[in-house]
C-alpha positions in Angstrom: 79.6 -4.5 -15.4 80.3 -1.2 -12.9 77.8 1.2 -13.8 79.9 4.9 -14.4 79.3 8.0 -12.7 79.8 11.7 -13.4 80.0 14.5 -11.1 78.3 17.9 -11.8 77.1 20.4 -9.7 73.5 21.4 -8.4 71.5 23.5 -9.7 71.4 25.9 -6.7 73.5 24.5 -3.7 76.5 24.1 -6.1 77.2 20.8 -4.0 78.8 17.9 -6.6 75.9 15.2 -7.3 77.1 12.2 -8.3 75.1 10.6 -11.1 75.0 7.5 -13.4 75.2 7.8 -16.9 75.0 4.8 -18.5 71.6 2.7 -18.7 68.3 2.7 -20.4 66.7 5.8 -22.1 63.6 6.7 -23.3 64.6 8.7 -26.3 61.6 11.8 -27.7 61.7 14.2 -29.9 61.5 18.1 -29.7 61.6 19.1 -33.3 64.2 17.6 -34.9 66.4 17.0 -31.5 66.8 14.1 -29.3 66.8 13.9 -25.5 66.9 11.0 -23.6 65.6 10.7 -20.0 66.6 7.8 -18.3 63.3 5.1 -18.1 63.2 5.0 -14.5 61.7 8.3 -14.1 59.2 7.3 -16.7 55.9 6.5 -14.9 53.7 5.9 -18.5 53.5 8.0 -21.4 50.2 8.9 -23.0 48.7 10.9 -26.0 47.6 14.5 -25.7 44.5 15.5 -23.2 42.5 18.4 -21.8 44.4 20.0 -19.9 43.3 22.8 -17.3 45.0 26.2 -17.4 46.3 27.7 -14.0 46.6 31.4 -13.7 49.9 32.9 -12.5 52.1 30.3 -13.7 55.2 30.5 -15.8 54.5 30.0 -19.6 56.0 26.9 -19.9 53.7 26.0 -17.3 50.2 24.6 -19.3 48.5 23.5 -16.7 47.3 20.4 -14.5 46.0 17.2 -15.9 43.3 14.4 -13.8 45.4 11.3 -13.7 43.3 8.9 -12.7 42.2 11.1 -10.0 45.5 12.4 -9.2 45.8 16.1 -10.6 49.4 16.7 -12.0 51.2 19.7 -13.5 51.8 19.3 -16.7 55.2 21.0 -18.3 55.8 22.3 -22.2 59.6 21.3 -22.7 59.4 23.0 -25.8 58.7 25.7 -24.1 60.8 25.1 -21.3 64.2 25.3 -23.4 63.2 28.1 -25.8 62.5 26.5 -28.6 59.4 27.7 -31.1 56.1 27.0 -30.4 54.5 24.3 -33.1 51.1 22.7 -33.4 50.5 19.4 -31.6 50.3 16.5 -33.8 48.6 13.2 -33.5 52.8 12.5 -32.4 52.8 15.1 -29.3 52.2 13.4 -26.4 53.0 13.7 -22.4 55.5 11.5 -20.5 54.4 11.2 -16.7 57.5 11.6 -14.8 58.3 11.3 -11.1 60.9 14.1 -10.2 62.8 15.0 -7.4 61.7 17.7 -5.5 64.0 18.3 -2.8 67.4 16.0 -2.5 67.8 16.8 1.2 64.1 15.4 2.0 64.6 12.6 -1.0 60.6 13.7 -2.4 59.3 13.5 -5.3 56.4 14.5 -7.3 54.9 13.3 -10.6 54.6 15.9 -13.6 53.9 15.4 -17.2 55.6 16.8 -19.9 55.2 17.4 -23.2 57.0 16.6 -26.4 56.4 16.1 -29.9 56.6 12.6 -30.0 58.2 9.5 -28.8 61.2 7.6 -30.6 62.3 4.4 -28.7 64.3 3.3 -25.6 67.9 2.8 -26.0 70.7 1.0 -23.6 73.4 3.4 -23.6 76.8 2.4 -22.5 79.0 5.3 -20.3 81.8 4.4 -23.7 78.5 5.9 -25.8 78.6 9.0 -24.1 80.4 12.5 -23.7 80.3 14.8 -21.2 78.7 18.3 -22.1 80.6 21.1 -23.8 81.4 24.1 -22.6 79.8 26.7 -23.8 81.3 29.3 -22.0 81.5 30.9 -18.4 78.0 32.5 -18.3 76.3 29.1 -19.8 74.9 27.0 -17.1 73.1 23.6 -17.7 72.9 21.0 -14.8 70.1 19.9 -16.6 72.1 18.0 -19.2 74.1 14.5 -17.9 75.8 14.7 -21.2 75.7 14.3 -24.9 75.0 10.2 -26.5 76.5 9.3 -29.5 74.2 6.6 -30.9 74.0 5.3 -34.8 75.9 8.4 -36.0 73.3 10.6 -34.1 73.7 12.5 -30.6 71.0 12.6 -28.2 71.1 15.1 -25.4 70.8 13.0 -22.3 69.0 15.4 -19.5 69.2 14.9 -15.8 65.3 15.3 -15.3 65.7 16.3 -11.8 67.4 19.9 -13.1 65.1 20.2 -15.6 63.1 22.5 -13.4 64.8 24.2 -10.5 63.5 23.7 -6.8 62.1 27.2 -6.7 60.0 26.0 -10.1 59.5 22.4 -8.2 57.8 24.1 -5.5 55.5 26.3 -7.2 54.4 22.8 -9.3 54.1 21.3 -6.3 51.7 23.6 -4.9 49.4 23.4 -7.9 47.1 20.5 -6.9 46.0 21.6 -4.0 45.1 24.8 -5.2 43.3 23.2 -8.1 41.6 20.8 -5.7 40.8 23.4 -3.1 39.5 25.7 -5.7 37.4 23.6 -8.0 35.5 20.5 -7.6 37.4 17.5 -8.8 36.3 16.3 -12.5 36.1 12.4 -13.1 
């Protein structure tokens, strides 16, 4: 089976990416929407935790996490996209994801983010999937591969690399060493 690829540009060289569509999600929940990410950019995925405030960060920004002695920043894609702020529910949970920081240096860094909840991992076929509206000359979103239609549902499939733009990536990435340097690490 030949896996199927899209073309889109970046986020701020305007270069064309090419990207794979088709494969396995991890589908979660931001209110009553569904984005997928695909699963091999999921490093685990884990319930709700203390997580320490960092001053001077953007307010979807909440803060670094210890994982397993490895401080991460930790990302509110509620907040992220605009959507309300809601309580966290026993649901609400952060998925540890390794993004890409820079494409020309091919680094990475791992960052959690957090939804409202986790709904399954699907296979989805390039046939299953659309590529994104239009919505106009002044709307951009790399972020999104493309819209899934699965079971009479669509799930908004996001190209977690866009997510957050390099200038956001390397603010985050600066975070755990200041926390580090600043503080005395907590185990």
């Amino acid at each position: 089976m030949q896996s199927s690829a899209v073309l889109h540009s970046g986020a701020e060289s305007g270069e064309p990416i090419k990207t794979r569509r088709q494969g396995k999600y991890l589908v979660f929940l931001l209110g009553r929407e569904e984005f997928g990410v695909q699963v091999l950019k999921v490093r685990e995925i884990m319930g709700l935790q203390e997580i320490t405030a960092v001053p001077q960060t953007p307010p979807f920004v909440k803060g670094v996490i210890n994982l397993r002695g490895k401080v991460i920043p930790v990302v509110d894609l509620r907040r992220k996209f605009g959507l309300p702020e809601t309580e966290y529910t026993a649901r609400t949970c952060i998925i540890v994801l390794q993004v890409l920081q820079s494409r020309a240096a091919a680094s990475s860094i791992q960052m959690g983010a957090i939804v409202d909840g986790v709904s399954e991992v699907l296979t989805i076929q390039e046939a299953e999937i659309e590529d994104t509206p239009a919505f106009g000359d002044d709307v951009r979103i790399p972020y999104i591969l493309g819209m899934a239609k699965v079971k009479g549902r669509v799930k908004i499939l996001l190209d977690i690399d866009h997510v957050l733009s390099s200038q956001e990536l390397h603010g985050l990435e600066q975070l755990p060493q200041r926390q580090e340097e600043s503080a005395p690490a907590i185990f």
